[in-house]
Structure formats: structure tokens, C-alpha cells
N, C-alpha and C positions, 0 to 999 in steps of 0.2 A: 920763359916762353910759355906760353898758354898753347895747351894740345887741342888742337882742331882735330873736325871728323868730319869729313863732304862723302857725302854720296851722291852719284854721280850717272844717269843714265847715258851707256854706252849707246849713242844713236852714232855717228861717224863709223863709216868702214873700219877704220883704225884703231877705235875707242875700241868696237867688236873684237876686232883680230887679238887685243892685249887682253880682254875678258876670257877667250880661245884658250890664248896662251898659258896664261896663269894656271886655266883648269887643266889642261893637259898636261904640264909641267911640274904642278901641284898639289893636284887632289886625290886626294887618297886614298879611292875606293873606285869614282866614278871621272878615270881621267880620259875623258872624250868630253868633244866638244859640239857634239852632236844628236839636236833635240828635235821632237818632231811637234809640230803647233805652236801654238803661241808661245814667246817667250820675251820677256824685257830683262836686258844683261844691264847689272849698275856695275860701274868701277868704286872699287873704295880707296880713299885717300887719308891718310892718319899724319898729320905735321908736315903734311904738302908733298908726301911721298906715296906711292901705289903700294896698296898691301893687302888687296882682295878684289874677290865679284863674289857680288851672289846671284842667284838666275831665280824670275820669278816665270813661271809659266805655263802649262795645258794642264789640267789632271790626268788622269789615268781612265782605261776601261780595260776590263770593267772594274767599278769602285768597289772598294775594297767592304767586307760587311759591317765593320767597325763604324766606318765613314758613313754609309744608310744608315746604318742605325743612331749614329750620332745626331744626322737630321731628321732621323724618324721617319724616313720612305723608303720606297722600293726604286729600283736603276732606272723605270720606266717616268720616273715623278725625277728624281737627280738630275736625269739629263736636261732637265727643261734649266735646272740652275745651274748648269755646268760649266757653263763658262764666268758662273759670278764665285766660282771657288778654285784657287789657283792654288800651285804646287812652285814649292819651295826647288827649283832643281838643279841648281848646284851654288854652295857656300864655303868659297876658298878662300883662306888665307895663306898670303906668303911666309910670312913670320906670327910667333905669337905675342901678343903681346898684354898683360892681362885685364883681364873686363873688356875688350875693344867690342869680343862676340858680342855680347848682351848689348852694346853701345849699340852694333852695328844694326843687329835686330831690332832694337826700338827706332832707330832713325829711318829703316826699311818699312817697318809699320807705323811708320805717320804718313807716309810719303805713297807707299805703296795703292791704297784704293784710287788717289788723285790719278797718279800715273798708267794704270792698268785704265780707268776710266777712258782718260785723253786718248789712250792709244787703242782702245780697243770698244768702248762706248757700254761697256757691261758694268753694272755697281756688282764689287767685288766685296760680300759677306763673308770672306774668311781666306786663311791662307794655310794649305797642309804642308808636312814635311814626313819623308819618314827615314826612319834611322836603322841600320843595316852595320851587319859588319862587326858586333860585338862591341856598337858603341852605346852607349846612352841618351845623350842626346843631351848633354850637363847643358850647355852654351844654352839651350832652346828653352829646357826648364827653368835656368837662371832668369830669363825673359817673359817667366809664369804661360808659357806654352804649357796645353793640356793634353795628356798620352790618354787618347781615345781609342786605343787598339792594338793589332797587330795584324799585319798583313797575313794570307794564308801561306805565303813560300811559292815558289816553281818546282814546276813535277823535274825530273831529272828527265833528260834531254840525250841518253845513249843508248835509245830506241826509238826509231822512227816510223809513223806509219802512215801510211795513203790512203782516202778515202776510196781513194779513184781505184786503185790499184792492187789492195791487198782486199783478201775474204775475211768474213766476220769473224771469223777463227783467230787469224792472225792477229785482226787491230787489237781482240780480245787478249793477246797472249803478250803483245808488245805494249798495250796501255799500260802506263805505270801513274798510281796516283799520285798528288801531291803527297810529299813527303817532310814538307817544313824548312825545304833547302831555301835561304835567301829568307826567311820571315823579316818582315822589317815593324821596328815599332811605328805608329802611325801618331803624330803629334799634332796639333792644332790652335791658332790663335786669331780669335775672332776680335779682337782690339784694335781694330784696322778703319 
């Protein structure tokens, strides 16, 4: 039997709901299935069975310095192409099975500039991911994705303060700066 690979744009309500599903059920870092802006959910299919989604979708703000720097401007000049560079956001699999990743990402980047086009009218220059969690990001590398950086982290979040509300003193005493919690590697593949 010869191994097929279909990938597959989740547009039906129900196509959606099993993209949902899988990530919540499945992913291993990031299981919510709740994104905000653009996003195109594919289903994947491996020998006519379901065995993943990947979610292609919004970037981030603010972008990260790696990312400027990678295009050579400032947030004020990115935003103008903001919407022609889209974020990897979430790549689940059910099972593993070996090489599918790298399969799956090259069949995602042939496909991907056409279908973000169609749906959203923007020519899409590039596609980020970033990687979190103590992983690598092996599957992405294998696919000659380029590690352009690294996120700066989230400040810790068990002091709160109010602009409205508390005195200089205080926000002064309760600001905590970033601290490197959550850095994530930032990866990129303009082969699209």
C-alpha cells in the first residue's frame, strides 16, 4: 500500500471542532483551542486516517527583536507587513510516526502562501514558529527552518499593579522585570 499524506483546510464547523479537539486532547504545551485573529486550521490525514492540525495564523505584538531585526526595521515599518507574516500556532500530532513532521511541513509550505492569499487577500513572505518548553524544535530544523532568535520571556505575573490606582512608589516597588520565564526559540521559513 502506498502511504498518502492530504492536508486538508478545516473550513466546515465540524472539520473545526476535530482541529479543537485534537489540540486540546493532545498538545503538549499549548492545549487550548483558543486564538485570537486570523487563523486557517488544516486537518492532517496519513493512509486515510486523522493524525494532526497544524494552525497557521496572526503574529504577535509586540514582535519580538529577533523578528525586526531578522527584517531589518523597526515595529513602526513591520506593522505595515504584518499581516504578509504569519505564525505557526499550533502543530499537533495524534501519534508519531517517523518523518510525517518534516512531510507535514513541507506539504504546509507549498500550500500555505495560496491558501492564506485566498482567504485573507495578503501575499504571505514568511511563516514564524516559536518553540517553548525545553524543546528544540528538531521536526522544524529537519524542514531547514532558520532559529532567528529568541523571545525575551514574561515578567512573572504575582504582582499586580494599577495605573489608575496605586502611587509611583508602589508600581515602582511591585514592577518586576522580565526575568526570561517562557523564552521561546523563534524559528523561520521563508520557502513558502
Amino acid at each position: 500500500m502506498k502511504e498518502t499524506l492530504i492536508i486538508k483546510i478545516a473550513d466546515e464547523k465540524s472539520d473545526k471542532k476535530i482541529a479543537d479537539n485534537i489540540v486540546i486532547k493532545y498538545h503538549s504545551y499549548v492545549n487550548s483551542a483558543k486564538i485570537v485573529g486570523r487563523c486557517i486550521k488544516y486537518l492532517i490525514y496519513y493512509n486515510e486516517s486523522i493524525v494532526g492540525t497544524f494552525w497557521v495564523g496572526s503574529g504577535f505584538k509586540p514582535t519580538p527583536k529577533s523578528i525586526l531585526k531578522y527584517f531589518n526595521t523597526k515595529q513602526v515599518e513591520f506593522d505595515k507587513i504584518f499581516n504578509e507574516v504569519a505564525d505557526n500556532k499550533r502543530f499537533c500530532m495524534i501519534k508519531r510516526i517517523p518523518n510525517l513532521g518534516s512531510q507535514i511541513l513541507k506539504g504546509i509550505r507549498q500550500r500555505v502562501k495560496s491558501d492564506w492569499y485566498n482567504k485573507y487577500g495578503d501575499n504571505l513572505q514568511a511563516l514564524l514558529t516559536t518553540i517553548g518548553n525545553g524543546k528544540n524544535g528538531a521536526v522544524y530544523l529537519a524542514d531547514n527552518w532558520e532559529n532567528i532568535g529568541t523571545t525575551a520571556g514574561l515578567p512573572k505575573r504575582d504582582k499586580s499593579v494599577s495605573m489608575k490606582w496605586n502611587t509611583s512608589e508602589e508600581i515602582k516597588d511591585r514592577y518586576v522585570k522580565p526575568t526570561g520565564e517562557n523564552k521561546k526559540i523563534i524559528l523561520i521559513t521563508v520557502r513558502i
